[in-house]
C-alpha positions as CSV (number, residue, x, y, z in Angstrom):
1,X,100.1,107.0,86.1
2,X,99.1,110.9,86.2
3,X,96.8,111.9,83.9
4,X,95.9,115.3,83.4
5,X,93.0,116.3,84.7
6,X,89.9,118.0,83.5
7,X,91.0,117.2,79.7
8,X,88.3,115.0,78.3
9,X,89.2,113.8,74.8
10,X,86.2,113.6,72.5
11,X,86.7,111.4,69.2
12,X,84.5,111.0,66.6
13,X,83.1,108.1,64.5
14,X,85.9,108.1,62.4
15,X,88.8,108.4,65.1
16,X,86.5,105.8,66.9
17,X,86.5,103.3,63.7
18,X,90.4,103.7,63.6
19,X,91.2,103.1,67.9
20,X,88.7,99.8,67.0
21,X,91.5,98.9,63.8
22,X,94.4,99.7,66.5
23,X,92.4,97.6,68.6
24,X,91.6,94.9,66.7
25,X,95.5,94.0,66.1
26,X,95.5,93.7,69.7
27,X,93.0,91.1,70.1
28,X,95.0,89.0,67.3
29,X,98.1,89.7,69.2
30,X,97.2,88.2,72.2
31,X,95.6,85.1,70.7
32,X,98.9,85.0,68.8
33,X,101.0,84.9,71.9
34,X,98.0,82.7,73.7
35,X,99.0,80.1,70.7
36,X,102.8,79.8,72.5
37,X,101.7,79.9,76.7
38,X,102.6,76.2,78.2
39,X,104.5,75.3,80.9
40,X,107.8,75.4,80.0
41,X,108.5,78.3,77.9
42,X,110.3,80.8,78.4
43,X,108.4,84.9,78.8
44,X,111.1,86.6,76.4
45,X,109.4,84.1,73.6
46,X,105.4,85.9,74.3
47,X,107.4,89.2,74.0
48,X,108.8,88.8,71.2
49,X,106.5,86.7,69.2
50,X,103.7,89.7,70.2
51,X,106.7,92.4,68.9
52,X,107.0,90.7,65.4
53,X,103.3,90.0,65.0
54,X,102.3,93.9,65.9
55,X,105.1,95.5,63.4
56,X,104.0,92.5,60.3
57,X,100.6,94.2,60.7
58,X,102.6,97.8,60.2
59,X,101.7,99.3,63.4
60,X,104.1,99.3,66.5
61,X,103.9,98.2,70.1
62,X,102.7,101.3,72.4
63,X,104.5,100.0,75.6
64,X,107.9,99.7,74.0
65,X,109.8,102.8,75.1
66,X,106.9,104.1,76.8
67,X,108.9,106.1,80.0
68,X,111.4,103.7,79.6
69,X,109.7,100.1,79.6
70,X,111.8,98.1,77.4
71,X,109.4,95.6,76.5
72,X,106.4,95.3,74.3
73,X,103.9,93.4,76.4
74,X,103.5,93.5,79.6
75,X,103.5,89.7,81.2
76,X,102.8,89.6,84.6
77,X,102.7,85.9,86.6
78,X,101.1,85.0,89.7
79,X,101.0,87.2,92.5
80,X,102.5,90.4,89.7
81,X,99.7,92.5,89.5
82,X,100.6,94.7,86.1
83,X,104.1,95.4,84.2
84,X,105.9,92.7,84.7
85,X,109.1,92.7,82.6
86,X,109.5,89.5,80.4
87,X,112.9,88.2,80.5
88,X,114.5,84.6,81.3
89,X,111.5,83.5,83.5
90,X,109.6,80.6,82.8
91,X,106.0,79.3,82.5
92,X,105.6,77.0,85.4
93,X,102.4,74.5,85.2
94,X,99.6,75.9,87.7
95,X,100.6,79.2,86.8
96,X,98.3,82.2,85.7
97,X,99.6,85.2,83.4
98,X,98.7,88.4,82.2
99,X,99.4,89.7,79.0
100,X,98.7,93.3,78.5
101,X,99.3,94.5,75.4
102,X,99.1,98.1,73.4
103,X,99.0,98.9,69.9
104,X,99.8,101.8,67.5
105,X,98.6,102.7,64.1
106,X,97.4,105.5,61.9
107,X,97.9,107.8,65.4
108,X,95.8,105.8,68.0
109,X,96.4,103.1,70.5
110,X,95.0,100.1,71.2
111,X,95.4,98.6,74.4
112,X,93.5,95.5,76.8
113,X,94.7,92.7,78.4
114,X,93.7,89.2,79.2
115,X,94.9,86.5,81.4
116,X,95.1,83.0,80.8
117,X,96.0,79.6,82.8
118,X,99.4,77.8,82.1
119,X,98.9,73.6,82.2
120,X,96.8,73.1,84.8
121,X,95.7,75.9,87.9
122,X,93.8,75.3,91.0
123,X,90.4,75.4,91.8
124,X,91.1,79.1,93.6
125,X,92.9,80.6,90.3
126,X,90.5,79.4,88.0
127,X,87.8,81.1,90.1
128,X,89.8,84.4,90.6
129,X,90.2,84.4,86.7
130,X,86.2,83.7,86.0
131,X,85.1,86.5,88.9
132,X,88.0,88.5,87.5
133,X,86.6,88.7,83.8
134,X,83.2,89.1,85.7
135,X,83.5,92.0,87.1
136,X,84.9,93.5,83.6
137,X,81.8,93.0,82.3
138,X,79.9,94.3,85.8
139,X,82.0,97.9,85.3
140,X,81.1,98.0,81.2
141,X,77.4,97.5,82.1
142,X,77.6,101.0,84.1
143,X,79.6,102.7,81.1
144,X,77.2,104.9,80.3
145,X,76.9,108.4,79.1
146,X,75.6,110.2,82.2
147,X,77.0,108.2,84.5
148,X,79.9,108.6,86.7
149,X,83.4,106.3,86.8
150,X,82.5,106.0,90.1
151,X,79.4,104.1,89.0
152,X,82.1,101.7,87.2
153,X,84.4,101.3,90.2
154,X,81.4,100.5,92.5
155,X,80.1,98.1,90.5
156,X,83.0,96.4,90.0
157,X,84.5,96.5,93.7
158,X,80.8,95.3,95.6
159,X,81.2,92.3,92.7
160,X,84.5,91.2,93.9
161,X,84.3,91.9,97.5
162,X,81.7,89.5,97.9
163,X,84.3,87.0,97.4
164,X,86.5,88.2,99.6
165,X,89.1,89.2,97.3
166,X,91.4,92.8,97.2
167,X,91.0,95.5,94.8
168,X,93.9,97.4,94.2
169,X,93.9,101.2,95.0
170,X,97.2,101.8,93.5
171,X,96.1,101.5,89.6
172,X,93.3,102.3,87.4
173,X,92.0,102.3,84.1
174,X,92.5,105.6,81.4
175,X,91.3,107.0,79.0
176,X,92.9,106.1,75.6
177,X,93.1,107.4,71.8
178,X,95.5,109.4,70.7
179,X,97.3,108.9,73.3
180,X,98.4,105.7,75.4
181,X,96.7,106.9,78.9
182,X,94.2,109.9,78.8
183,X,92.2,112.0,81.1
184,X,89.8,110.5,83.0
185,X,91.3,107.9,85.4
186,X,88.8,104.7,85.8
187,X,89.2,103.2,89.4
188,X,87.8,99.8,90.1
189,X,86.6,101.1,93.4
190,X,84.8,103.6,94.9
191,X,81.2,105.7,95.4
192,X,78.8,105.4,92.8
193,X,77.7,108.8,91.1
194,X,80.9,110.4,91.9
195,X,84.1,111.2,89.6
196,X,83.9,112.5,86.0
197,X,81.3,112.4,84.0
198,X,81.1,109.4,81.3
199,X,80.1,111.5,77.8
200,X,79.5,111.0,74.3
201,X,82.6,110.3,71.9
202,X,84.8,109.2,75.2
203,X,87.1,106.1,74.2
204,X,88.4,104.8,77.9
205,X,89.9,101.3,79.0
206,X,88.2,99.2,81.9
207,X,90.8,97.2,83.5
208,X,89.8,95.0,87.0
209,X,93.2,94.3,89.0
210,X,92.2,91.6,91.5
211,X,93.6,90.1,94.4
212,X,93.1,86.5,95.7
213,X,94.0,88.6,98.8
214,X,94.7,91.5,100.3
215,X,94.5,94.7,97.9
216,X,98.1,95.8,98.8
217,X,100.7,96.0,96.3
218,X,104.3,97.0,95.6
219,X,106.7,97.8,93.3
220,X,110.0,96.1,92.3
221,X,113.2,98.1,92.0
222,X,112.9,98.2,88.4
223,X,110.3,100.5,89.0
224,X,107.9,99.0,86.8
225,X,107.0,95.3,88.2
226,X,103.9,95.4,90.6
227,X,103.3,92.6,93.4
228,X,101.0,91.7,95.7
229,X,102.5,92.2,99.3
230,X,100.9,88.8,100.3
231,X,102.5,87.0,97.3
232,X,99.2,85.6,96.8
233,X,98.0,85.4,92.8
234,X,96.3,88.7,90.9
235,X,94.2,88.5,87.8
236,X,93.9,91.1,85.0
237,X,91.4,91.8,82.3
238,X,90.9,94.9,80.4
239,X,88.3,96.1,77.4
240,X,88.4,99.0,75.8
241,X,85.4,100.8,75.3
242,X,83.7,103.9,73.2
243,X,80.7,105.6,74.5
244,X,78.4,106.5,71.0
245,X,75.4,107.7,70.3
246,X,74.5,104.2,69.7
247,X,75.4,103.6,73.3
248,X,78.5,102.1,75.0
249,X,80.5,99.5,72.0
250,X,83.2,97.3,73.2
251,X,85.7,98.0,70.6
252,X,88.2,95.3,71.9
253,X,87.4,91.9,71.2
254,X,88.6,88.6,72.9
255,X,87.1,86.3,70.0
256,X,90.5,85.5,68.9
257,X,91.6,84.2,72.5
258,X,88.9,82.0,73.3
259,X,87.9,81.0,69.5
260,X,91.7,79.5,69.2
């Protein structure tokens, strides 16, 4: 995704208070479609139960139409990384799937994603999934005004690395407000105290990609669907976060997911 560079987008407590509400429907979205994930059903059904839920709540979904993606969630299973198109496929038990979802209302986006275990998943996925949602958590930790998003992708990569598992190069986290992906881009790798600057009023999304193997990935023909090249499982989990002059709030929530 190209983002233009140099352009930091500084938001207020106001602008910040309406991204949270914009976030917020996110967080119920996902524990809505959470509600629905077995083995068994089909991913059309998590798009468009997420699609209905987002419009009752008079906002729309920010990924439908978005350079062409025709869906409004993202669901992405097994070894697909990000983007994955939900269509006829079905939930098979031992599978793992990400659901990354966007949100807009009153002129700012919401968007995070989370992903969850279908029936019953192996030792090795439930792992990848705990270490995964660590490492989220490691990278918040170093979002912090004065420090660098290289201090986030550093933290994050000598986390997972440890375990032996990939790190995808290809994608990153964004900025995000007024628009779906802004200026800067937040790696999950890389040299601590280098890239841009972290500074008061920035609103940006932290968003791990791991690999159970090799950090490789490529895309499908439709352009949009990202694999792993060794076909072994990814796991996905993204916050979105406002740096304040209270400090760094997490203005995603995943209360509604795991409190279900």
């Amino acid at each position: 995704m190209k983002i233009r560079k140099n352009k930091y987008k500084i938001y207020d407590t106001e602008e910040i208070q309406l991204i949270r509400e914009s976030s917020l429907i996110v967080g119920k979205t996902l524990a809505e479609v959470a509600k629905r994930i077995a083995p068994g059903v089909p991913l059309m059904l998590l798009n468009r139960i997420a699609d209905e839920f987002i419009r009752d709540h008079k906002a729309e979904p920010s990924f439908k139409g978005y350079r062409g993606f025709p869906s409004s969630i993202c669901v992405s299973v097994n070894e697909v990384v990000v983007h994955g198109i939900p269509g006829n496929q079905i939930l098979q038990d031992g599978d793992i799937v990400s659901i990354d979802c966007g949100v807009y209302k009153n002129g700012f986006h919401g968007d995070y994603a989370y992903t969850f275990p279908v029936g019953n998943i192996s030792v090795e996925k439930q792992l990848l999934l705990e270490r995964t949602k660590k490492s989220l958590f490691t990278g918040i930790e170093q979002a912090k005004v004065g420090n660098t998003t290289g201090d986030i992708g550093n933290a994050i990569q000598r986390y997972v690395e440890s375990f032996g598992y990939g790190v995808v190069r290809d994608l990153c986290g964004h900025g995000c407000g007024r628009n779906l992906h802004e200026f800067p881009e937040v790696p999950n790798f890389g040299k601590a105290k280098q890239g841009p600057l972290l500074k008061t009023g920035m609103v940006i999304c932290i968003e791990p990609m791991i690999n159970r193997g090799t950090y490789k990935v490529k895309t499908d023909p439709d352009g949009w669907t990202v694999r792993t090249i060794d076909r072994k499982p990814s796991a996905h989990f993204e916050h979105q976060i406002a740096l304040t002059e209270k400090g760094t709030e997490i203005l995603s929530t995943y209360e509604f997911i795991e409190n279900n």
